[in-house]
C-alpha positions in Angstrom: 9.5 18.3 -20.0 6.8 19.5 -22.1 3.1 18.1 -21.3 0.1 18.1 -23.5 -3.4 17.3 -21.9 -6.2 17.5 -24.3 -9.2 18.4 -22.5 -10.0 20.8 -20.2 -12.2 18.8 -17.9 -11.8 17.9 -14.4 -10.0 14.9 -15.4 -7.4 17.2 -17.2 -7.0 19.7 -14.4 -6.5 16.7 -12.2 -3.5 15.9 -14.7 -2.3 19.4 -14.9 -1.6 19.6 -11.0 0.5 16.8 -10.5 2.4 17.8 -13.9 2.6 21.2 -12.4 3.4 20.0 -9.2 6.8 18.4 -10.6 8.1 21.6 -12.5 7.0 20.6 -16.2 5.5 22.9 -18.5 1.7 21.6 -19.2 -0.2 22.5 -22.0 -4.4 22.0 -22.0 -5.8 22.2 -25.5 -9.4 22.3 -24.7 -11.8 22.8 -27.5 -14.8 24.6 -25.9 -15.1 28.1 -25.1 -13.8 27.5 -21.9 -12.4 24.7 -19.2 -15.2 22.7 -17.2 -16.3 19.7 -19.4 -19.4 18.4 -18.4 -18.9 19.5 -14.6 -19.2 23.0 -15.4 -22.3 22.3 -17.0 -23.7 21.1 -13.5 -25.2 23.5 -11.6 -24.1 22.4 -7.9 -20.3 21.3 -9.2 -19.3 24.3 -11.3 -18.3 26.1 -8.2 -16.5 23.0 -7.4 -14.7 22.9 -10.4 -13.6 26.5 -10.7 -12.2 26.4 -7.3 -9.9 23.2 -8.6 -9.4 25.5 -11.2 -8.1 28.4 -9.7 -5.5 26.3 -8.0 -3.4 26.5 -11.0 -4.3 28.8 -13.8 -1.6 31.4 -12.4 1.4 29.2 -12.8 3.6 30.2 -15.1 4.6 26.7 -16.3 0.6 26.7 -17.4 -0.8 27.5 -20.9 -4.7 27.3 -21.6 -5.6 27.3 -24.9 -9.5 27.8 -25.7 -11.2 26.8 -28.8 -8.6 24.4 -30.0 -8.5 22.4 -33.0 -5.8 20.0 -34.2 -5.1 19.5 -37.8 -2.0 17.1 -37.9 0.2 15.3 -35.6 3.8 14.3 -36.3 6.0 12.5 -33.8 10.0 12.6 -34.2 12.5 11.5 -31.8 10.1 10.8 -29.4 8.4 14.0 -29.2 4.6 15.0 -30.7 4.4 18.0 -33.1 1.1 19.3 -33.3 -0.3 21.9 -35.5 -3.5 23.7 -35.0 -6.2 25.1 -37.3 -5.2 28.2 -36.6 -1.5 27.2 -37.6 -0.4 27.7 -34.1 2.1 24.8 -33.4 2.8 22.5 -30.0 5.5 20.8 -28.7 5.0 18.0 -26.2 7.3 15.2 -24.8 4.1 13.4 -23.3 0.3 13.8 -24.1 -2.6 13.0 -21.6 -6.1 11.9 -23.6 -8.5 13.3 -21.0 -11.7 14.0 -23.7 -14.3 13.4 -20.9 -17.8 12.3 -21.8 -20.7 13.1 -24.2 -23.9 13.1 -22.7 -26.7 11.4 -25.1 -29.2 13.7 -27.0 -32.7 11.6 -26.9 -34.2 14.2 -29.7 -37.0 11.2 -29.8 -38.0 12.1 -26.6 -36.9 15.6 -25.9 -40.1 18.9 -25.5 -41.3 21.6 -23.6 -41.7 19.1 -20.2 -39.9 16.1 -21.3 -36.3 17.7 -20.0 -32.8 16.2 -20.3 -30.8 15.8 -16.6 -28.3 18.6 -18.0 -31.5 20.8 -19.1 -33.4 20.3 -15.6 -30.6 21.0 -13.7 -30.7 24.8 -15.2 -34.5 24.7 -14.0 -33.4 24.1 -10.3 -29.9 25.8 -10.3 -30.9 28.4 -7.3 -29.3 31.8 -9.6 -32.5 31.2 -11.8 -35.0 32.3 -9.6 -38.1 30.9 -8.5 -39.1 27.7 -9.9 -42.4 26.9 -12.6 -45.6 27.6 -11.1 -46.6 24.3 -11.8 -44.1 22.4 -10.2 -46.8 19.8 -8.3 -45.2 16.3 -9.7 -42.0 15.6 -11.7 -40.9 12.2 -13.1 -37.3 11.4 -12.9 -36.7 8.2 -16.1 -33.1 6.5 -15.7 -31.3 4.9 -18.8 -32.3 6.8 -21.4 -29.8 5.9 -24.0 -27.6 3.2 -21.7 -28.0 -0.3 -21.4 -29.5 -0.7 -25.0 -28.6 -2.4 -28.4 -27.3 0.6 -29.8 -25.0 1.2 -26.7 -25.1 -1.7 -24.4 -22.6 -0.2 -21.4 -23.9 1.5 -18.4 -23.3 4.5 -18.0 -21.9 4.4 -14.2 -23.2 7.7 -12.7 -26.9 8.4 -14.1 -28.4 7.0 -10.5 -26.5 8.8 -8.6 -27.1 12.1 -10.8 -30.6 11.7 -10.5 -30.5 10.7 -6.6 -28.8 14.6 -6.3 -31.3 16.2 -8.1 -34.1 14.9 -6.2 -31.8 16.3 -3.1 -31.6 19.7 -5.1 -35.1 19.5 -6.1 -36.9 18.9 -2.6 -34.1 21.9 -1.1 -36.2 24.2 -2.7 -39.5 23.1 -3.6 -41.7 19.5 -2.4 -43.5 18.2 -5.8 -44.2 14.5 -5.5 -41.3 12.7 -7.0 -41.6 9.3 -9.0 -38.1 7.6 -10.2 -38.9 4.9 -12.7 -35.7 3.0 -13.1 -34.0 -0.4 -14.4 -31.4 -1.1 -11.7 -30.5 1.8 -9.0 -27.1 1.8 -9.5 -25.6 4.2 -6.3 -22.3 4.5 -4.9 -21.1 4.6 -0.8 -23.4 6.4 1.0 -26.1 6.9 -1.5 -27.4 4.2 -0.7 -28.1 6.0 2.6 -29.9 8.7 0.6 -32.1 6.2 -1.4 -33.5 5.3 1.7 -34.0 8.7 3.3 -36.3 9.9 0.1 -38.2 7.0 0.2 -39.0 7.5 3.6 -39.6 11.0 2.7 -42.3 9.9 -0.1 -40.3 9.4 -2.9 -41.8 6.6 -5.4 -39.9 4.4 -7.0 -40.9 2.2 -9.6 -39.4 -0.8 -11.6 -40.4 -0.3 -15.0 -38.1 -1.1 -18.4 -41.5 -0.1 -20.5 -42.4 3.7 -20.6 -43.9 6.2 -23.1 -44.2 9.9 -23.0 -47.1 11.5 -24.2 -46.4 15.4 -24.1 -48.9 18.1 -24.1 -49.0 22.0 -23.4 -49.6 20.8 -19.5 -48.2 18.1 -18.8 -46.7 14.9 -20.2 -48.7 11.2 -20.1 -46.4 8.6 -19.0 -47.6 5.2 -19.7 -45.5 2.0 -18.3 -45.6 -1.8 -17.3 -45.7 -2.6 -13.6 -47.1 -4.8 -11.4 -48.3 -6.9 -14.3 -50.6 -4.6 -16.5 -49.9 -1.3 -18.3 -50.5 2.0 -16.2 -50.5 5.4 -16.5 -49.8 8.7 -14.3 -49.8 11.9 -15.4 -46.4 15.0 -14.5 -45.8 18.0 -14.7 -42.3 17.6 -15.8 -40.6 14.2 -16.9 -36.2 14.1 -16.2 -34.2 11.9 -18.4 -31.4 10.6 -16.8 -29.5 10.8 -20.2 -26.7 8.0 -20.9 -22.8 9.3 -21.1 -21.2 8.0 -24.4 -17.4 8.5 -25.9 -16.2 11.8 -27.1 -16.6 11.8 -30.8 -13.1 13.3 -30.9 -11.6 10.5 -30.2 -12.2 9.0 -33.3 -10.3 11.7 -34.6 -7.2 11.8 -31.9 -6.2 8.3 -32.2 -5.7 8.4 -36.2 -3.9 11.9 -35.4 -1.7 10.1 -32.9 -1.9 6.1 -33.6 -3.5 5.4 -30.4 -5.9 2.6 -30.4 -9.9 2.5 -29.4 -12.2 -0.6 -28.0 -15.4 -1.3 -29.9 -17.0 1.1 -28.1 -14.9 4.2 -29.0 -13.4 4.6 -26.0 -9.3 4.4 -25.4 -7.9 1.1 -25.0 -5.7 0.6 -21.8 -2.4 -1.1 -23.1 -1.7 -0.8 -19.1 -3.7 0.8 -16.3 -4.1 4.9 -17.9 -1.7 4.4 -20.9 -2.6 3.6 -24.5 -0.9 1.6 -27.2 1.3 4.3 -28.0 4.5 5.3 -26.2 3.8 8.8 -24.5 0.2 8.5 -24.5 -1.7 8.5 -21.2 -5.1 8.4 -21.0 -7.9 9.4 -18.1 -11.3 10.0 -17.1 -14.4 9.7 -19.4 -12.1 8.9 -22.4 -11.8 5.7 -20.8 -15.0 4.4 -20.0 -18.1 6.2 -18.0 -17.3 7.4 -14.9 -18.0 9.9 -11.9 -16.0 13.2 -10.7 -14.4 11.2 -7.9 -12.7 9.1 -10.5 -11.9 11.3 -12.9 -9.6 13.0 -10.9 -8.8 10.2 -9.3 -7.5 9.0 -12.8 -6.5 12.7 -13.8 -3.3 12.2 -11.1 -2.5 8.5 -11.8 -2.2 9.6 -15.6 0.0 13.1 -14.6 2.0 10.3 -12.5 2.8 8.4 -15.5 3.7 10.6 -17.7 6.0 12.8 -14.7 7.8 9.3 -14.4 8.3 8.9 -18.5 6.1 5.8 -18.0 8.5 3.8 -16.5 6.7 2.1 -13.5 5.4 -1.2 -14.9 2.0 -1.9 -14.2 3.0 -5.3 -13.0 4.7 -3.6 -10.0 2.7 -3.4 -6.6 4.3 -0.1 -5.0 5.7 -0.3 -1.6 5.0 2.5 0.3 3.7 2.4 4.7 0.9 5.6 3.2 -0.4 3.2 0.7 -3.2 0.3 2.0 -5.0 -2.6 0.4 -6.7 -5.7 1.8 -7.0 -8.4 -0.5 -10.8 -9.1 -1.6 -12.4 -11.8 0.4 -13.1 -15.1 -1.8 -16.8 -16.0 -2.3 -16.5 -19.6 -3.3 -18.6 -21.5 -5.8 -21.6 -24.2 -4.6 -19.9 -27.7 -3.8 -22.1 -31.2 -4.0 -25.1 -32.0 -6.5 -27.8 -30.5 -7.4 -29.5 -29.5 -10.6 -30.4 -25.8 -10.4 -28.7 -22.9 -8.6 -30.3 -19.1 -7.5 -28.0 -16.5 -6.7 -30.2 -14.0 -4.5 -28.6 -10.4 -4.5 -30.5 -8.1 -1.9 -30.2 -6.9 1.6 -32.4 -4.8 3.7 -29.1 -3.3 5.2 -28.3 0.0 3.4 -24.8 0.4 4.6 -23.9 -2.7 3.1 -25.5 -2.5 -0.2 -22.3 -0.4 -1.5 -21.1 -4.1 -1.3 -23.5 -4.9 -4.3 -21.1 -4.3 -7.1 -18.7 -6.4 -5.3 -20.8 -9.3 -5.3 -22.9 -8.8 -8.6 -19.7 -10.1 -10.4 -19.2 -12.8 -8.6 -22.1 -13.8 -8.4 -22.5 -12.9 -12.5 -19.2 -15.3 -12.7 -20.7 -17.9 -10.8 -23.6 -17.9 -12.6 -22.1 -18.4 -15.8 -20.0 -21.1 -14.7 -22.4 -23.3 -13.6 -24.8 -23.1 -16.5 -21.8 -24.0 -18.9 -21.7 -27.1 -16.5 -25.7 -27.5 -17.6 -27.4 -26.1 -14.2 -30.7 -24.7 -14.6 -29.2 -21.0 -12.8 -30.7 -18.1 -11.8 -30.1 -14.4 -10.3 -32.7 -12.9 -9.1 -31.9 -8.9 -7.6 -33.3 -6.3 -6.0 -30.5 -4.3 -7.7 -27.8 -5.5 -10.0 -25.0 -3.5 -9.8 -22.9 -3.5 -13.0 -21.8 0.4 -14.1 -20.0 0.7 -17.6 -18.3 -2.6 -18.8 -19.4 -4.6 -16.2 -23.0 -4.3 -17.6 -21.6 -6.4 -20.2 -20.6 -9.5 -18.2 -24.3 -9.5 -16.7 -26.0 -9.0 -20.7 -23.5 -11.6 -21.8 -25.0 -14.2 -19.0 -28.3 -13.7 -20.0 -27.4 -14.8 -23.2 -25.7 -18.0 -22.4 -29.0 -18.9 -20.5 -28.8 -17.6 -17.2 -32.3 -16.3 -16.4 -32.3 -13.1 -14.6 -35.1 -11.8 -12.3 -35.7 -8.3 -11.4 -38.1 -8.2 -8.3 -40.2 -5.3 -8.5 -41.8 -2.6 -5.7 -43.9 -4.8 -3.6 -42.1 -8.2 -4.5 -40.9 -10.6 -1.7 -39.0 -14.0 -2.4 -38.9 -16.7 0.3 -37.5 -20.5 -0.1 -39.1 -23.5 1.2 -38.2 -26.9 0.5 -35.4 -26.6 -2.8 -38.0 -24.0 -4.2 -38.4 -20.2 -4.5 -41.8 -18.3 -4.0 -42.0 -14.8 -5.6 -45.1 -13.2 -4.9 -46.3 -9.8 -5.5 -49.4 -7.1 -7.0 -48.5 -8.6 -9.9 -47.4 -11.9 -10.6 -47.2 -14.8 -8.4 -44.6 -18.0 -9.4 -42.3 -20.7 -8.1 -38.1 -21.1 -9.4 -36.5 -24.3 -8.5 -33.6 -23.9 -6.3 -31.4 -27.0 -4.8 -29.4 -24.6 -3.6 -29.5 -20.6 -2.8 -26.7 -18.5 -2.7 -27.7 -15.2 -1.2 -26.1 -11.8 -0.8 -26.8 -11.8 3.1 -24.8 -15.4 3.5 -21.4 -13.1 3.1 -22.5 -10.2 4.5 -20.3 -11.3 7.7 -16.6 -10.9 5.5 -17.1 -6.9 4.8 -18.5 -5.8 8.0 -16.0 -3.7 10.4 -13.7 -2.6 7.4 -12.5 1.0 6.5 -14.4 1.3 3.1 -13.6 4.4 2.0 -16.5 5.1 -0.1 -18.6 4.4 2.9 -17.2 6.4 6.0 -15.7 9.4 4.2 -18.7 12.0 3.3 -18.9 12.6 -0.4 -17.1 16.3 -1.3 -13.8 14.8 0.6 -14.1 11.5 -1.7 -14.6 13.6 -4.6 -11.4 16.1 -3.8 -9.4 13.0 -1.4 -10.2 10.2 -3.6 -7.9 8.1 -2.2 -6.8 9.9 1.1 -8.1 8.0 3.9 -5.7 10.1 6.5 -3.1 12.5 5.7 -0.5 8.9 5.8 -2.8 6.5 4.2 -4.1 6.1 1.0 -6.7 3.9 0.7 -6.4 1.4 -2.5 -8.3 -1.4 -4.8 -11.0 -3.6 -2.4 -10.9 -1.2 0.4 -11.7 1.8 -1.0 -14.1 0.6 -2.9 -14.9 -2.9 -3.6 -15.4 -3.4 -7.4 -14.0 -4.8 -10.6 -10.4 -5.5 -10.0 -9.3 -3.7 -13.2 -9.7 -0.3 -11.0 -7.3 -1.3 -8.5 -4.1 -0.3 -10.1 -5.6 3.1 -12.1 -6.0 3.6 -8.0 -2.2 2.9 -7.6 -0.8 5.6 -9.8 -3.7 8.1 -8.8 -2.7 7.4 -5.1 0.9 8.3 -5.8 -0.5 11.4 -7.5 -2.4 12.3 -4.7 0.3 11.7 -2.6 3.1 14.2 -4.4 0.6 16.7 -3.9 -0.1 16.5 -0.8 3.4 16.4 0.0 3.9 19.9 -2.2 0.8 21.2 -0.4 2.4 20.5 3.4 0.7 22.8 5.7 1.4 23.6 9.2 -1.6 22.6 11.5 -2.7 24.4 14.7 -1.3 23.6 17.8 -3.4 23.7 21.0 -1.6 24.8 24.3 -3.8 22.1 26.0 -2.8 23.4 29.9 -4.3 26.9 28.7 -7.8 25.5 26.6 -10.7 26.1 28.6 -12.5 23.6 26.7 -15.5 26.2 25.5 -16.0 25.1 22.0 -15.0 28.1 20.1 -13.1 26.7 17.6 -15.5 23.4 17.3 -18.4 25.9 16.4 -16.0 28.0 14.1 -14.4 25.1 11.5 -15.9 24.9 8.4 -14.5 21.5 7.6 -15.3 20.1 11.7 -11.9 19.5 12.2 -12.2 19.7 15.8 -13.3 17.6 18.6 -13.4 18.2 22.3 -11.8 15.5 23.9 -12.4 15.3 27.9 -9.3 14.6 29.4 -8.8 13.5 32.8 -7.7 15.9 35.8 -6.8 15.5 39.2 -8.5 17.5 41.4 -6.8 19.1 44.8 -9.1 18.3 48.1 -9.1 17.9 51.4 -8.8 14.3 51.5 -8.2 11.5 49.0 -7.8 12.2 45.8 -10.4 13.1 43.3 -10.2 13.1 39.8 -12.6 14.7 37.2 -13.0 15.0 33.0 -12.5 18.4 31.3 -12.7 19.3 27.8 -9.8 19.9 25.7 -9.7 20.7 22.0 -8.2 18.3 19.8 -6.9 18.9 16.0 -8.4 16.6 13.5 -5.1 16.0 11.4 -6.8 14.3 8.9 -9.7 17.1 7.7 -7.7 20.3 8.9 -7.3 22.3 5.7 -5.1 25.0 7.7 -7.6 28.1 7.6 -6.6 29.3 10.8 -10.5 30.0 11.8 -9.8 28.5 15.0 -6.7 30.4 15.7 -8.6 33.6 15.0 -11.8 32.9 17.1 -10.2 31.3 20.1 -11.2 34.0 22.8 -8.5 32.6 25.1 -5.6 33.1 22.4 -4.4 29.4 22.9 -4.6 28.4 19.2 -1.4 29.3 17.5 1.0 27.7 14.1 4.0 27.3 14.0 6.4 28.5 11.2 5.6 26.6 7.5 9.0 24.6 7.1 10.7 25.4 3.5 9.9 22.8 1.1 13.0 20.8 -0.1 14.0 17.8 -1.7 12.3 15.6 1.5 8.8 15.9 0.0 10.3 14.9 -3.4 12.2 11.9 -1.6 8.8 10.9 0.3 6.9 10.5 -2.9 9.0 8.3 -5.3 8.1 4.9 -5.9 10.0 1.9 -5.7 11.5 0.8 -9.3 10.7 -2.7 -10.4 14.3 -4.6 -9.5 
């Protein structure tokens, strides 16, 4: 089968290897100079992405073609002519729409010291050299260009970009860093982060008003906090731009008949496929998202169109590797009462990766109750609603349900069917017959295997479903979120799955009676696949018997990558592998998915 993937991103290399993978010729029409997408374009994940790269751009089964333009479409019999600009014509039994994202341009805003993300990151990105001599105190400004009139979505990964550039920032210089933000919108462990750069002197300020006034050495930013206008003076102001549609698109889906959503991205007829037979669709061309879940999406849209679409979305997969919990129910308020608060905050940073989880409820909630004509109200330390979601929480507001952003310095305590805010600022009381706060079901997600929480970021991003070589973690539990992700996470499972099964490696093997337990190999991996277990041992004496612990080194099945580091540093020659068994029509076997009866 003949596969065309347009867009060269990670989201279409992701594609392209489980295409590959399954013996089908794959085509990426990429219309850039060359692959990488926006990734490329980041200083600390170029590496990253060239390295996913190189993984496949000497198969033979794999054409790249550079500077692409299509000038007409024509579909017979089921199959997709395409002719090029440059008359050149394709072939393809299946296409992938995997356009990525555009970042916004804020020319409105844009000088000398007013940067974009994208155009700071080339100031930091370590093969420039040294940094700006006056490099004393930067700014970092988040939604620029998201969360407006003009474009009301979030854009899903603007936080967290920011959050790593203060981490690239203070690994090579210490300027005094203020983040003025709407929402801080992190994923998993970021939230660990957050708190490890405030406690390092970070700033952060909750401020929706702010403008720039640039000069030749420095830039003026004025804002509203704390109840009065203020102003501070940088060195250098960040944008965290917004990520919108690909233009393109506008001009794929007349080519191919596909359809768009208002806002101009593709519209999911089922989880990553369109409204046209042979049309998948992943990554940014579907709505903002990170790297994890492009790829993650990248595989579940190869899966598709490998299996010539037909595994229906309604179908929940069978499979021992594949794991899901069902979400936990956060019931509505019961009884009377006249006006409702739903609190959303928690001084617990491991379990804020819970707050997008229970923003929509609570959102849903909300709304519910003011149709019912309660006087409602959320009041957050941080709502989290990435991409459409943001339009649940703008669509609240509308119908009446007041929303209250505490700022830096705010507390909120309840006494007697009331709520007292007080802060620098402003000082008030909220009626509330009843509170429903985040911390009241704190208690259903503690002791679970969240994914996004326990696994470190780079084997999220590469993994992003691989819990364990024989589980893949889906829908609630690896990450809890809008339920509309959980079966995109399904198909991208599967993916990950057939590749991992094309990719079986023989692991080390430890002759454990020989190990002296010295921690050669624990030093040596790269990817800390090894532990030293202490094992018990019975010790001969004179007398009754004595036993004793000794350490023993144990392979990590899950994170071994198969390097053979260990084997090679081992001074007592104990680590060895055993032969690589031929790949047959098992791993193919393992991998299929159970067919709707």
């Amino acid at each position: 089968m003949k596969i065309l993937i347009i867009g060269g991103g990670i989201s279409g290399i992701s594609a392209a290897k489980v295409a590959l993978a399954k013996k089908h010729d794959v085509t990426i029409l990429e219309c850039a100079e060359e692959p990488g997408g926006l990734m490329a374009r980041i200083a600390n994940c170029r590496v990253g992405f060239k390295t996913f790269l190189d993984e496949i751009v000497n198969d033979p089964r794999l054409t790249i073609i550079k500077q692409g333009k299509i000038a007409s479409v024509d579909k017979k019999e089921g199959r997709f002519n395409v002719t090029l600009e440059d008359g050149q014509s394709l072939i393809a039994d299946r296409v992938i729409i995997a356009t990525g994202l555009s970042p916004y341009d804020p020319v409105e805003y844009k000088g000398k010291r007013v940067l974009t993300s994208l155009e700071y990151d080339q100031i930091i990105d370590q093969r420039n050299g040294e940094l700006p001599a006056d490099f004393n105190r930067v700014a970092f400004v988040l939604c620029v260009g998201s969360r407006s009139k003009e474009y009301p979505l979030c854009s899903s990964v603007c936080c967290s970009y920011s959050l790593r550039e203060i981490k690239w920032t203070l690994q090579r210089a210490k300027p005094a860093i203020t983040v003025f933000y709407n929402d801080l919108r992190y994923f998993g462990q970021e939230f660990y982060l957050e708190k490890v750069y405030r406690d390092a002197g970070v700033t952060f300020i909750r401020a929706n008003s702010r403008y720039f006034d640039e000069d030749e050495t420095g830039v003026n930013v004025r804002y509203f906090a704390e109840g009065k206008m203020k102003e501070e003076r940088f060195d250098y102001v960040v944008l965290a731009i917004g990520l919108r549609p690909n233009p393109m698109l506008e001009s794929l889906s007349k080519f191919f008949g596909f359809s768009l959503n208002e806002y101009k991205f593709v519209k999911e007829e089922e989880p990553l496929k369109t409204d046209v037979e042979g049309i998948y669709v992943s990554g940014g061309a579907l709505e903002p998202m990170n790297i994890k879940d492009s790829i993650l999406t990248g595989f579940g849209a190869g899966l598709r169109a490998v299996r010539n679409g037909d595994i229906g979305s309604e179908v929940m997969p069978v499979d021992e590797r594949l794991y899901r919990e069902e979400a936990p129910v956060i019931a509505p308020p019961e009884g009377a009462f006249d006006s409702c608060l739903f609190y959303i905050a928690t001084d617990d940073p491991g379990a804020r990766i819970f707050y997008e989880f229970v923003s929509s409820k609570f959102i849903a909630m909300a709304r519910d109750l003011k149709r019912a004509g309660k006087n409602v109200y959320v009041v957050t330390r941080n709502v989290v609603a990435p991409s459409y979601d943001e339009l649940e929480y703008e669509e609240a507001r509308r119908e009446g349900v007041i929303a209250i952003h505490l700022e830096e310095g705010e507390t909120i305590s309840f006494v007697d069917g009331k709520a007292l805010i007080n802060g620098p600022g402003r000082e008030f009381v909220l009626p509330a017959d009843r509170v429903i706060s985040f911390d009241d079901y704190a208690h259903l997600f503690k002791d679970g295997e969240f994914l996004s929480l326990y696994r470190s970021e780079p084997q999220i991003r590469w993994n992003p479903t691989r819990w364990g070589r024989k589980k893949y973690h889906v829908g609630f539990i690896r990450h809890p979120r809008s339920e509309r992700w959980e079966k995109r996470e399904i198909f991208g499972a599967f993916g990950e799955m057939l590749l991992d099964a094309e990719e079986e490696r023989a692991l080390p093997q430890v002759n454990e009676e020989r190990c002296s337990g010295c921690g050669s190999c624990k030093d040596a991996c790269p990817q800390k696949a090894i532990e030293m277990e202490i094992r018990e041992k019975v010790i001969a004496v004179f007398g009754p018997q004595v036993a004793t612990g000794e350490p023993i080194a144990h392979i990590k099945e899950d994170t071994c990558v198969s390097c053979g580091l260990c084997a090679s540093t081992c001074p007592s020659d104990v680590i060895s592998y055993p032969e690589i068994p031929e790949k047959g029509n098992k791993h193919a076997l393992e991998c299929e998915i159970p067919q709707p009866k």
